[in-house]
C-alpha positions, -999 to +999 in steps of 0.1 A: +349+251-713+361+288-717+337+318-718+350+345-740+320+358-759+287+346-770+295+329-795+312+303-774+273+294-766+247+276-783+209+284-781+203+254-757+239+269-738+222+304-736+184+290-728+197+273-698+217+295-681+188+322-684+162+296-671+190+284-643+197+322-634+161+327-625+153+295-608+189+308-585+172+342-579+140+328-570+153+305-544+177+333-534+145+358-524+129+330-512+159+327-486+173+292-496+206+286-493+221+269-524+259+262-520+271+238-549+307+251-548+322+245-516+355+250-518+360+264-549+383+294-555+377+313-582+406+340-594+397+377-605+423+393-623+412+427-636+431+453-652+401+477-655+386+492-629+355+476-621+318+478-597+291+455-611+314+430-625+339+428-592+314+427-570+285+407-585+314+376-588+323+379-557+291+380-538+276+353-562+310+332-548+304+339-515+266+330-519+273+296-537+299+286-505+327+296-524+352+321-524+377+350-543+410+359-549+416+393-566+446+408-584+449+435-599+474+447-624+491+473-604+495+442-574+508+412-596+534+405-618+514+412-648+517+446-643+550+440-645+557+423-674+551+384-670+537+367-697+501+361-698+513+321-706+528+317-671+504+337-653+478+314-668+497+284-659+504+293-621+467+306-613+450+272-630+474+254-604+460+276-580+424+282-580+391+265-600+386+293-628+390+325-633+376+357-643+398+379-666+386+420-671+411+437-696+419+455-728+428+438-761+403+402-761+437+388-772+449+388-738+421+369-724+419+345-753+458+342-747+452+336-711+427+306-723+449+288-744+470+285-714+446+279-687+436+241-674+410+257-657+376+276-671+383+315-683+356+336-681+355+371-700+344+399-675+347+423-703+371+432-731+374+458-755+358+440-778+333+417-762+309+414-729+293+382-725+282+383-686+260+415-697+248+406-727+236+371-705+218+393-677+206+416-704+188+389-722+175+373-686+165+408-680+145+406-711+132+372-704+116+383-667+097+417-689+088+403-719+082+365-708+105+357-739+129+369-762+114+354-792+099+378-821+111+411-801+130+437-815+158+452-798+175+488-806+208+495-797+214+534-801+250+544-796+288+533-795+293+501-815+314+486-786+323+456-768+288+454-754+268+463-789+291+431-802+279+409-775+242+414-784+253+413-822+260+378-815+230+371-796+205+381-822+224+360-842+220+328-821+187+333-805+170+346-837+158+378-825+160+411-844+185+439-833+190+474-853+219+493-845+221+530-850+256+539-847+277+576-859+296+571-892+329+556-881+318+540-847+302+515-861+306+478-845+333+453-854+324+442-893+334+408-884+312+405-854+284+423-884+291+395-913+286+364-889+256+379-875+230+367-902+197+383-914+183+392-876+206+420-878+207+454-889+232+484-890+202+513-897+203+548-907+192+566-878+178+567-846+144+568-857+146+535-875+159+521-844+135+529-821+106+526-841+086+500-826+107+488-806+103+460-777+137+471-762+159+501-761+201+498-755+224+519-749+254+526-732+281+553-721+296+576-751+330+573-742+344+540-730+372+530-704+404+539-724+385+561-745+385+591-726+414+610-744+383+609-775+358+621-750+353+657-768+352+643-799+331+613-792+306+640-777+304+663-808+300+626-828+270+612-807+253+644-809+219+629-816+221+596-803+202+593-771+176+582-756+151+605-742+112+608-741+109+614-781+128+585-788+108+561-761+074+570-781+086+557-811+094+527-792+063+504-782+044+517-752+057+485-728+091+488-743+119+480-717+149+507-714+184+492-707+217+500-702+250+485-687+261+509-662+276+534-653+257+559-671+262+592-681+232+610-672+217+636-699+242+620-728+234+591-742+202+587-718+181+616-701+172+616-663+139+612-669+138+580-690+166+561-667+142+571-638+112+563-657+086+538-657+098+517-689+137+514-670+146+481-665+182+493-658+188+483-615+167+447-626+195+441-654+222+453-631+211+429-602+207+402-627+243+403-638+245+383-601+221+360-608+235+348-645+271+349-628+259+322-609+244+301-634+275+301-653+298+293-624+278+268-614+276+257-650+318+258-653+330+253-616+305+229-606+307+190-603+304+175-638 
């Protein structure tokens, strides 16, 4: 089993992995040591540059008795021209799965194909499973549930605003996007989504009694040649203390990391009471783990 994007997951897939991630972090806090993959290897190849993603696999290796091997682009053959078909087929030869962060989710799915070991997507331009999981766990711990909230992503209809498009549309929960004219999610990603979600109008329709409010930098990695346009674009879309009252008053503020402070999100609300933002970012440890247990384990 591969994990290249949410859709790869079922509701019963996605239930236990949340339920599994916080029975891990509860034992973790509790001090129990829980090591179910002695020696296993898992590979990291990342041609992105990378903080949460890099170093929440690794430690949530480490923690579970096993162990990492990174590559970057600029140190492997890769980077200098090998096919992703034979680097696939050397590294399943060599480690237990891997972990693949890069640009076009053709390369990863490529990688995949080729693989005789699980492939886990640690983000590509067009999806972001592993945060959309510790968003939804994230959820789970404020909420007690995801059922019957609604969620309001405001912003860039990117790899990560794809991710929870396919969410809602598995777990049955409603998500409105407000996106700028033109930076709009992927329409495919939009037509298998279903009736949970909805492309709105504007922020205000969003937000407006919302359980949960999304968001996440203007300008992503590979995007910064846009950056002064993309600014002038997203004029408008943030969230700040008038857009959190038309929001419920328990709602839960989230966003992926890193942020841009005083763009898409103000100072005061990623500071604020309602931010769930270093849970969600810890939690991308804790649902790691459930899914390499789930994919490197014993079967």
């Amino acid at each position: 089993m591969h994990l290249l994007k949410m859709s790869d997951l079922k509701k019963a897939d996605i239930d236990g992995l949340i339920e599994r991630a916080v029975y891990i972090k509860g034992r973790l806090k509790r001090g129990i040591l829980y090591s179910p993959l002695k020696t296993r290897t898992l590979g990291l190849i990342f041609e992105k540059p990378s903080t949460r993603t890099r170093v929440s696999f690794e430690c949530a290796m480490m923690q579970l008795g096993g162990s990492t091997v990174f590559v970057s682009s600029a140190d492997s053959q890769l980077g200098r021209g090998e096919p992703i078909k034979d680097t696939a087929r050397v590294m399943s030869g060599y480690v237990d799965g891997v972990v693949i962060r890069t640009f076009g989710h053709e390369r990863v799915e490529e990688f995949a194909r080729y693989s005789s070991v699980p492939v886990i997507n640690g983000l590509t331009d067009l999806h972001h499973p592993c945060q959309v999981l510790a968003d939804i766990m994230t959820v789970v711990e404020r909420k007690g549930s995801y059922g019957g909230i609604k969620v309001a992503w405001i912003g860039d209809g990117n790899n990560v605003a794809n991710s929870w498009i396919e969410a809602a549309g598995i777990l049955g929960f409603e998500l409105v996007l407000a996106c700028p004219v033109g930076y709009e999610p992927q329409k495919d990603v939009l037509r298998g989504a279903g009736k949970s979600v909805k492309l709105g109008r504007t922020v205000e329709e969003a937000a407006k009694d919302a359980d949960v409010l999304n968001t996440d930098v203007w300008a992503s990695m590979g995007q910064e040649g846009e950056r002064e346009k993309r600014l002038k674009a997203f004029r408008g879309y943030q969230i700040n203390a008038k857009v959190l009252r038309l929001a419920k008053k328990d709602a839960v503020v989230m966003h992926c990391l890193p942020a841009h402070r005083d763009e898409e999100i103000t100072d005061d609300v990623i500071e604020g009471p309602n931010s769930a933002v270093w849970q969600e970012a810890e939690n991308r440890l804790h649902v790691q783990k459930a899914v390499l247990e789930r994919l490197l384990g014993d079967k």
